[in-house]
C-alpha positions in Angstrom: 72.8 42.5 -52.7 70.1 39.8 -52.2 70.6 36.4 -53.5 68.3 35.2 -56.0 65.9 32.2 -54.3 66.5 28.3 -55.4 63.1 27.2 -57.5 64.3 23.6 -56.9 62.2 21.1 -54.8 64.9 20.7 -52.0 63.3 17.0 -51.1 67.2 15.7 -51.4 68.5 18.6 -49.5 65.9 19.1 -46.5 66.2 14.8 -46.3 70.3 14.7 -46.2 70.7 17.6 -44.1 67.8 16.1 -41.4 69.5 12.8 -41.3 73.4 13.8 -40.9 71.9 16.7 -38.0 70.3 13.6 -36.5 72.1 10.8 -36.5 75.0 13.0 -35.3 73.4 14.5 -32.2 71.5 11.5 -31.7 74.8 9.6 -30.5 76.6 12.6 -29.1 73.2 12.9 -26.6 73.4 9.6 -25.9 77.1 9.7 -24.9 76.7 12.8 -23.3 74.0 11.3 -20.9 76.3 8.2 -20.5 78.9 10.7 -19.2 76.6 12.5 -16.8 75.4 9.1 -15.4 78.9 7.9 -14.9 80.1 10.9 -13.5 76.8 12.7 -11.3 75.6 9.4 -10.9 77.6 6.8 -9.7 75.5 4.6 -7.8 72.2 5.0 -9.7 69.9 2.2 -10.9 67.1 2.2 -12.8 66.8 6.6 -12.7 70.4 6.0 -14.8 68.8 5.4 -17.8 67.0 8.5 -17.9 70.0 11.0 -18.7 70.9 9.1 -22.1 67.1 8.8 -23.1 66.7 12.3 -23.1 69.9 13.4 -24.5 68.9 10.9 -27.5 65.8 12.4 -27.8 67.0 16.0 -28.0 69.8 15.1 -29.9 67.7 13.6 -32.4 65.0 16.3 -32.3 67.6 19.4 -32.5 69.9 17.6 -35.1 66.9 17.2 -37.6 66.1 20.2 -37.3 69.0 21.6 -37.1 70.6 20.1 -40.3 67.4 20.2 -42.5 67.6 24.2 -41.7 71.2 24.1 -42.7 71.0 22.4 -45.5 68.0 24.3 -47.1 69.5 27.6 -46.1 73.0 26.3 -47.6 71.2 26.0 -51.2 69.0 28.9 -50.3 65.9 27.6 -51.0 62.3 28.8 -50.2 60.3 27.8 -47.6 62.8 27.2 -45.1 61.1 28.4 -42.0 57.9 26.8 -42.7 60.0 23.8 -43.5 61.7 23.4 -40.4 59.0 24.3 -38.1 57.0 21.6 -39.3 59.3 19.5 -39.0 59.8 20.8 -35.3 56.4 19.6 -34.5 56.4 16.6 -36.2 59.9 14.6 -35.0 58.8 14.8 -31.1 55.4 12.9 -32.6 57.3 10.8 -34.6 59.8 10.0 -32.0 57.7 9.1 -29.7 55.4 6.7 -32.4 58.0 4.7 -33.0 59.2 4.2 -29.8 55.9 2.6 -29.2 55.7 0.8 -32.1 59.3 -0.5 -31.7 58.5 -1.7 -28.1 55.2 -3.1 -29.3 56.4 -4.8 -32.2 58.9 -6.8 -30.2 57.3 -7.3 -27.1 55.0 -9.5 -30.1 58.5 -11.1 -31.3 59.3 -11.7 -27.7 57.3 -14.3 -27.1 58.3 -16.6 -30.2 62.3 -15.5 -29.9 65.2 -16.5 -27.3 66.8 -13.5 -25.7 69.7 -13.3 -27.9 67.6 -13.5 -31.1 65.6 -10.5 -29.7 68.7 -8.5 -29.3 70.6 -9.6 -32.2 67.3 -8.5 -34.3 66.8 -5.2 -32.4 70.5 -3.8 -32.8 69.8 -4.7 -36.8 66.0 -3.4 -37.1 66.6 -0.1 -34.9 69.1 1.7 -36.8 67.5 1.1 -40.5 63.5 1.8 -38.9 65.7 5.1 -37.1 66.9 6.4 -40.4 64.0 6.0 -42.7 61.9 7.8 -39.6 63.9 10.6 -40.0 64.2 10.6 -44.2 60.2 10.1 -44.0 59.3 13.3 -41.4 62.0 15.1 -43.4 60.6 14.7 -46.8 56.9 14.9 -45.6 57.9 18.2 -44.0 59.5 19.5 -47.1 55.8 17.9 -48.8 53.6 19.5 -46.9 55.4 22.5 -47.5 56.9 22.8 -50.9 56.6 26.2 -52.7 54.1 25.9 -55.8 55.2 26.4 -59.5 55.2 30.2 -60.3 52.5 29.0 -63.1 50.2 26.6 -62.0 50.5 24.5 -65.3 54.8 24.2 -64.6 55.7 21.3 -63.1 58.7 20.8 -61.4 
């Protein structure tokens, strides 16, 4: 017995599921790196900050993923594996914008800022730009893939 396919959009679904998968893995990378720098790496400098960049990147790249495939596959919608593969190619893109555009941005504020302003402002900007990143490649991956009306005069 097949179940029968969800017609629905699944903007809300593909967008909640990405950003619970990320956020989630995002931190546990990060605090899995943290772990294998204090542990395999004890008298590491500057090379320790490489073990929690990557396990934030991955974390954040397999958690969107991860939970936008969940979550559409939870509601049974159609589409999913287009879905998600687009969205597989377009996080490590994303990712990796912003990360220049972050360290751009304030390199600008930098010069007009004291150090503490800088870092006060960074730990408020980097989780709200983080999230909408993710809700934006979510929903334009769900966009650029969204099943048409059965009739092309229903909307939806």
């Amino acid at each position: 017995m097949q179940l029968s396919k969800n017609n629905k959009s699944g903007y809300l679904a593909a967008i909640t599921g990405s950003f619970i998968g990320a956020v989630s893995l995002l931190y546990l990378g990060g605090h899995l790196g943290m772990f294998y720098v204090k542990n395999f790496m004890p008298n590491a400098e500057l090379e320790g900050i490489f073990p929690p960049l990557v396990g934030q990147f991955l974390g954040w790249w397999i958690g969107e993923v991860l939970g936008c495939w969940l979550a559409l596959r939870w509601q049974n919608y159609r589409k999913i594996n287009k879905t998600v593969k687009l969205l597989a190619m377009l996080t490590p893109i994303g990712i990796i914008l912003w990360v220049v555009i972050f360290m751009f941005v304030f390199q600008l504020l930098n010069r007009s800022l004291s150090d503490l302003e800088i870092v006060q402002l960074q730990n408020q900007v980097r989780p709200i730009s983080v999230g909408l990143l993710i809700i934006a490649l979510a929903w334009l991956s769900r966009f650029l893939t969204k099943p048409l009306p059965s009739h092309r005069h229903t909307y939806e």
